[in-house]
C-alpha positions in Angstrom: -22.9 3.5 48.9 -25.9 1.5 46.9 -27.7 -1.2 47.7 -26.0 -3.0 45.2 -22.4 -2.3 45.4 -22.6 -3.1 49.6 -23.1 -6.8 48.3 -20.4 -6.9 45.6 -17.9 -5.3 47.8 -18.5 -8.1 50.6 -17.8 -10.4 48.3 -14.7 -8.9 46.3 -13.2 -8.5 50.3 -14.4 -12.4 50.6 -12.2 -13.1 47.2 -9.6 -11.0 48.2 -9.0 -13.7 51.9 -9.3 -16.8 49.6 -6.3 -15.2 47.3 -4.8 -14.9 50.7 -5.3 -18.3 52.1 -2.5 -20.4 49.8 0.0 -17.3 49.4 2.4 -19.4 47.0 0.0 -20.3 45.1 -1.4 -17.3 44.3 1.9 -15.8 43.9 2.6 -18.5 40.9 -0.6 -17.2 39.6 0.5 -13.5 39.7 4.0 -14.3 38.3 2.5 -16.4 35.6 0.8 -13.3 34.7 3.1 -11.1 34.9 5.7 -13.1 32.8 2.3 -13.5 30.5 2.0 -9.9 30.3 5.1 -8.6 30.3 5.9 -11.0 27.5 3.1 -9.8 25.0 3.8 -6.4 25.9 7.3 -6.6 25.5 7.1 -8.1 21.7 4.7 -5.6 20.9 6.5 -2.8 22.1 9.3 -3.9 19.6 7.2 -4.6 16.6 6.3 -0.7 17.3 9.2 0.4 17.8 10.3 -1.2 14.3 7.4 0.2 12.7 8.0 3.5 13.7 11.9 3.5 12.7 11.3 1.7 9.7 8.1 4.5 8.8 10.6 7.7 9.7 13.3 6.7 7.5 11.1 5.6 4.4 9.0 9.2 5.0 12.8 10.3 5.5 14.1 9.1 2.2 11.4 9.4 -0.1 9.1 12.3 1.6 5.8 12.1 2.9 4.3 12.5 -0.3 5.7 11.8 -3.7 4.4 14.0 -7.1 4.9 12.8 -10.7 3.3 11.5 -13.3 1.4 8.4 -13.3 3.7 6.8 -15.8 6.7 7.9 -14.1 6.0 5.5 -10.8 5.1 2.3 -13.6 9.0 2.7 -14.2 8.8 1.7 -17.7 10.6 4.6 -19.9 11.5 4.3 -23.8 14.2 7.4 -22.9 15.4 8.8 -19.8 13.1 11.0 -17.9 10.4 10.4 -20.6 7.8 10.9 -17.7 9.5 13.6 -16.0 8.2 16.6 -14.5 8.8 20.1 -16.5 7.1 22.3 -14.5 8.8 21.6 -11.0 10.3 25.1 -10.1 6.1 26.5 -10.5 4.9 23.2 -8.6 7.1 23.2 -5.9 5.9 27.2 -5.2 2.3 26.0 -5.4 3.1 23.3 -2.8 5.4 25.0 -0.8 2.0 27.4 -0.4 0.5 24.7 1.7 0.7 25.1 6.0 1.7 21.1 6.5 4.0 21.6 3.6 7.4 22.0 4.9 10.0 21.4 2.2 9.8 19.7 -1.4 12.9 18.6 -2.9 13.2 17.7 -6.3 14.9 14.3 -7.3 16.8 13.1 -10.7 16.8 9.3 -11.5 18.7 7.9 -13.9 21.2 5.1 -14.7 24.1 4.6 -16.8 28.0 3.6 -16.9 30.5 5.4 -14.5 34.2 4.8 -15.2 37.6 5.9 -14.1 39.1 4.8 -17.5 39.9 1.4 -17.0 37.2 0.1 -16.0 32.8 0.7 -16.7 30.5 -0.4 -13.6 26.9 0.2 -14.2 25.7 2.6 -11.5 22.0 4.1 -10.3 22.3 7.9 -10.4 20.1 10.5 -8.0 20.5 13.9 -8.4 19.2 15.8 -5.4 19.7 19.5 -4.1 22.7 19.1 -1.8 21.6 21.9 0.8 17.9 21.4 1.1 18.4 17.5 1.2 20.8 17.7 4.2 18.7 20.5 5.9 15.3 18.3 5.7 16.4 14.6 6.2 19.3 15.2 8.5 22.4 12.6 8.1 20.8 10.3 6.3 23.9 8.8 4.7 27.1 7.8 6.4 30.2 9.6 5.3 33.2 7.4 5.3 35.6 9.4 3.3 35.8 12.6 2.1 32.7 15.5 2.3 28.8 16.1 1.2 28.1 17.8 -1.7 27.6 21.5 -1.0 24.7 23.2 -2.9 26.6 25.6 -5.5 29.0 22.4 -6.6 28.8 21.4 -10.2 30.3 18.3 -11.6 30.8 16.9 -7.8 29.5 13.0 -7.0 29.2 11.2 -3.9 29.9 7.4 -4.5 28.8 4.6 -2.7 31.2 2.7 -0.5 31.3 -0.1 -2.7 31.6 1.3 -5.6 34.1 3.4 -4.5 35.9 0.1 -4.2 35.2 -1.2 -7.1 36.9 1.5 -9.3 39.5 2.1 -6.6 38.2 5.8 -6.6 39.1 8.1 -3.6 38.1 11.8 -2.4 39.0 13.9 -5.2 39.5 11.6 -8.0 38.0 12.4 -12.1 35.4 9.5 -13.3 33.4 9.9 -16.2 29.4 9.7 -16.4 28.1 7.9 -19.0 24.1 7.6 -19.7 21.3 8.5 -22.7 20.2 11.3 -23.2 16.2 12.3 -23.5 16.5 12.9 -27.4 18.3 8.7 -27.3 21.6 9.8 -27.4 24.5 8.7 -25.3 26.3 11.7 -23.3 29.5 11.5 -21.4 30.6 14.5 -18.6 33.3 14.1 -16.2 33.0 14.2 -12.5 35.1 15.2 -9.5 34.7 12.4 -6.6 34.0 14.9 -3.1 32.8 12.0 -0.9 32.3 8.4 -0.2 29.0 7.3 1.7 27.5 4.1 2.7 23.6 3.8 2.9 23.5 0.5 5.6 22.7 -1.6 2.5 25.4 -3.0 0.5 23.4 -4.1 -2.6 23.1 0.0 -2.7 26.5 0.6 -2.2 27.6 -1.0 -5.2 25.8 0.9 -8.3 25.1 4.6 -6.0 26.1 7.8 -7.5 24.9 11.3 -5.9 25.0 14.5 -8.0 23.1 17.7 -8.0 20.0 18.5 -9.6 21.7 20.6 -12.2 24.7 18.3 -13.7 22.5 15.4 -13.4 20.0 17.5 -16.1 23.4 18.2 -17.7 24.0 14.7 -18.5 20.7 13.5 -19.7 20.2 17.1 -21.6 16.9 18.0 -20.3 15.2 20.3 -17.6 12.9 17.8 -16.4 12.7 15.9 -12.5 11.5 12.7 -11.9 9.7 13.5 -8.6 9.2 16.1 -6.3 9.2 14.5 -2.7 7.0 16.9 -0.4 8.2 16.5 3.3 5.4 17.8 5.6 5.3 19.1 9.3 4.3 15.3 10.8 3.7 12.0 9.8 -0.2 12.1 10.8 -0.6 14.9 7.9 0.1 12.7 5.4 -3.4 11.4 4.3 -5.5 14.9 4.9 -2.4 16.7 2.8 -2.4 14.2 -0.1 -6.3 14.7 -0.4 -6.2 18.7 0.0 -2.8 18.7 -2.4 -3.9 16.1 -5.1 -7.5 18.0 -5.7 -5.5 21.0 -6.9 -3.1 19.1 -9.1 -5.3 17.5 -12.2 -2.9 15.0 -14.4 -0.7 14.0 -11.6 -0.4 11.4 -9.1 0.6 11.7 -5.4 1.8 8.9 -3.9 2.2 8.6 0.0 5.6 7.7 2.0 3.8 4.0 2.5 3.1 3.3 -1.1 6.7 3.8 -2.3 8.2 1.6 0.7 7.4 -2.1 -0.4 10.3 -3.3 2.6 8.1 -1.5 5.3 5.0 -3.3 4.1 6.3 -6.5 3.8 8.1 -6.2 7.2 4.8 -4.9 8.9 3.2 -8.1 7.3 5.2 -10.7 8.6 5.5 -9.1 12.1 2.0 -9.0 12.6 1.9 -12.4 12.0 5.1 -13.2 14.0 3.9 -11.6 17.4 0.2 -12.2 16.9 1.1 -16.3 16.7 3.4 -15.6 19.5 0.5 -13.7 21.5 -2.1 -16.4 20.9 0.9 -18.9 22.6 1.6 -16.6 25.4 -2.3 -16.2 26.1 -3.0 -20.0 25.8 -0.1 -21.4 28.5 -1.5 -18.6 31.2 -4.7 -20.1 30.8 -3.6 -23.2 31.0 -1.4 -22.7 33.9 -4.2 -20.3 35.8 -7.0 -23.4 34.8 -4.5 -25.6 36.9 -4.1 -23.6 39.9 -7.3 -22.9 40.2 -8.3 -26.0 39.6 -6.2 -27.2 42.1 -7.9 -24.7 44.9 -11.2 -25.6 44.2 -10.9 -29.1 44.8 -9.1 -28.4 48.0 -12.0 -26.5 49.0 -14.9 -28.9 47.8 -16.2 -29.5 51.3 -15.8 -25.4 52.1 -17.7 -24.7 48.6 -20.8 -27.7 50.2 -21.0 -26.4 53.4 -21.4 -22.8 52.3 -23.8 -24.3 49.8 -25.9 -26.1 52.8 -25.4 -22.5 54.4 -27.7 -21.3 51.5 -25.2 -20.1 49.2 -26.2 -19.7 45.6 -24.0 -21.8 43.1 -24.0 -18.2 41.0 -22.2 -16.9 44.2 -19.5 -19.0 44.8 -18.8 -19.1 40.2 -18.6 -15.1 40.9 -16.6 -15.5 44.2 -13.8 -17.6 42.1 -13.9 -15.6 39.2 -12.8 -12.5 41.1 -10.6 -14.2 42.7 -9.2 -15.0 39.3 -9.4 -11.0 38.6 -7.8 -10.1 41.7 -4.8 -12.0 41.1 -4.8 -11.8 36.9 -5.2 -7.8 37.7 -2.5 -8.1 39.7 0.0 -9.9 37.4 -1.0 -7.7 34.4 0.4 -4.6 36.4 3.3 -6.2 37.6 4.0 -7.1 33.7 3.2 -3.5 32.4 5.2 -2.5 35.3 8.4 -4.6 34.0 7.7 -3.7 30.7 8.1 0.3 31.8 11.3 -0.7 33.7 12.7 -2.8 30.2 11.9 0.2 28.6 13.6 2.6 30.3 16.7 0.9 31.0 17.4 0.2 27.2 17.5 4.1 27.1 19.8 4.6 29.7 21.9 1.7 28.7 21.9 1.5 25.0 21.9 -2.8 23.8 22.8 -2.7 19.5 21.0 -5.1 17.4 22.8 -7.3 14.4 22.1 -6.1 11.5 19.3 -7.4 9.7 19.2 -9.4 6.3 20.7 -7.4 3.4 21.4 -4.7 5.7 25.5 -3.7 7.1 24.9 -2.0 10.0 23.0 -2.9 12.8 20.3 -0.4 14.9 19.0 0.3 18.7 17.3 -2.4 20.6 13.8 0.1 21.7 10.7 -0.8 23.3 7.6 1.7 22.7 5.4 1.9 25.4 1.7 2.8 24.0 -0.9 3.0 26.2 -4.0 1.4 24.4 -1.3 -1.9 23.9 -0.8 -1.7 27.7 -4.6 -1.6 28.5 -5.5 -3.8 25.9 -3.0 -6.5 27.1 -3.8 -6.2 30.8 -7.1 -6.2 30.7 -7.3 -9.0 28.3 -4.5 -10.8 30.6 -7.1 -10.0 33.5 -10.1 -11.5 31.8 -8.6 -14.8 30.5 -7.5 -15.6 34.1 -11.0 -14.5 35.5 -12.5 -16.6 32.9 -10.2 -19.5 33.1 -10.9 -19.7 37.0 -14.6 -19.4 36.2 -14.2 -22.5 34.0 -12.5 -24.9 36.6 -15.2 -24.0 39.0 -18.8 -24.4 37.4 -18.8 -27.8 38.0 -17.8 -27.6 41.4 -20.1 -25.1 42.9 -23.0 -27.3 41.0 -22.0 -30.4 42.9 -24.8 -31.9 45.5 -24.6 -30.8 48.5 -24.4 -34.1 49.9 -21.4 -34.9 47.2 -19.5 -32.0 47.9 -19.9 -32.3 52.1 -18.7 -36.0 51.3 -15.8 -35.3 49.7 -12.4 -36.5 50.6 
């Protein structure tokens, strides 16, 4: 052992008896911590955990990366698909070439009437490949009547729950398609109804129509795609694929996962803002509250602090004696907080709590908390050095105090 830790150790052991001396005291100062802690840790392990869901099912929906033309994301077309791809069969083999590639899935967007004969609702179409969209994104759409498409179906839709209401359609009833053609045109083809799904937003649900691929090019009269969506072996591939993949692919634009999903952005935005305000309050009343107790302590121990001063005690001493004793017990609190927050954590995954559903959304999602380690280190040991610094604070002036003052006072 040095020299210079023998001293330091003396006096961290010397702190650690003063933390000792009023026990409920200090043990308000650990809770307030810990309640600190916890607290910050807590909000930002939900703010996480929305970031992440919100990330998965936007890479989910759209792909990690999205390939068309430049025009084709501006959204402004004089005929359908004016934009579109007409190579996609030879660019999806070129990216499917790629090692982080793992699927691409071509996608037909269009819009149009759909009627049952009585009655015309506007409707947004999306043709997709039935099998390969299922395989790669899982159950992304909640079947409440009826089946998914299957991949060799022609003329088959899957309508969305409230616009399955709307024209009183059921599982295997005949609509009609109506939408323009690429050439200007209007086209008509009829359609068998195989299921009715529900998306979670109900704005959705009211214009949705599913098809494949292949009768949705059979309505606008064209071999074109809108996009190709590439889905890729993990979300941290996403920027080093879109630089490797756009540098072989002059004349088009790829755009990533984040760039199409406006809600996840503006989400992300007012979070940040939301639990940074509610950080700054969280760290402001444990200083506050530490300041007092310590403040409290010191002026308890005025004549102590003077008679260890006419001892020979340095005033920089005694400031470093308090501040680890603020250390100690903000140390102390922040593991007790990361400790709860671990315990919060875990129990919401043995014992499942559902959230409302949020604003323009039906159906509501699972109450998680991440736990990331640099948030738990950052938080504690900013928890830990607020205290410190706070108990610092309350004593400067008191360890400065004359020793005649301080051995005088009452």
């Amino acid at each position: 052992m040095t020299a210079l830790s023998t001293p330091l150790l003396a006096w961290a052991r010397f702190a650690w008896l003063n933390t000792r001396r009023n026990r409920r005291r200090s043990l308000v100062t650990v809770a307030i911590a810990a309640l600190g802690t916890a607290a910050i840790l807590l909000a930002g392990g939900f703010a996480l955990s929305t970031y992440q869901g919100l990330a998965e099912a936007s890479a989910r929906t759209t792909g990690h990366l999205v390939l068309a033309r430049t025009a084709q994301f501006d959204g402004f077309e004089d005929t359908p698909l004016q934009h579109g791809l007409t190579d996609a069969q030879a660019l999806r083999q070129r990216l499917l070439a790629d090692p982080a590639v793992r699927q691409v899935l071509p996608r037909v967007e269009f819009g149009g009437l759909i009627s049952n004969g009585d009655k015309s609702v506007i409707m947004m179409g999306v043709g997709i490949e039935p099998d390969a969209e299922f395989a790669v994104k899982g159950p992304f759409l909640t079947v409440e009547a009826g089946r998914e498409l299957a991949g060799a179906e022609r003329g088959a839709v899957m309508l969305g729950a409230g616009l399955a209401r709307n024209l009183k359609a059921q599982p295997g009833a005949s609509l009609t398609l109506l939408a323009g053609t690429t050439e200007g045109a209007m086209n008509a083809l009829d359609v068998t109804v195989a299921g009715i799904v529900s998306t979670g937003v109900p704005e959705i649900d009211q214009r949705l129509v599913y098809t494949d691929v292949a009768t949705a090019q059979r309505l606008l009269v064209t071999d074109r795609v809108s996009s190709l969506g590439i889905f890729l072996d993990r979300m941290e591939a996403t920027l080093p694929a879109r630089a490797r993949l756009g540098a072989t692919l002059p004349g088009l634009t790829l755009r990533t996962w984040e760039e199409q999903a406006p809600f996840y952005r503006s989400v992300r935005a007012l979070y940040n803002r939301i639990f940074g305000a509610l950080g700054l309050i969280i760290g402001v009343i444990v200083v506050v509250v530490v300041a007092n107790a310590m403040a409290m302590s010191v002026i308890e121990r005025t004549r102590e602090i003077g008679t260890l001063r006419a001892l020979g005690t340095r005033p920089g001493q005694l400031l470093q004696t308090l501040a680890l004793e603020g250390l100690l017990l903000g140390a102390a609190g922040g593991a007790i907080g990361a400790a709860i927050t671990v315990a919060v954590s875990v129990a919401l995954q043995v014992f499942p709590v559902m959230m409302p559903p949020p604003p323009g959304r039906s159906t509501g999602y699972s109450l998680l908390i991440t736990l990331d380690a640099g948030l738990m280190l950052a938080t504690l040991g900013l928890v830990t050095v607020l205290v410190a610094l706070a108990s610092g604070w309350v004593a400067r002036r008191t360890v400065r105090l004359p020793v005649v003052a301080a051995l005088g006072h009452v």
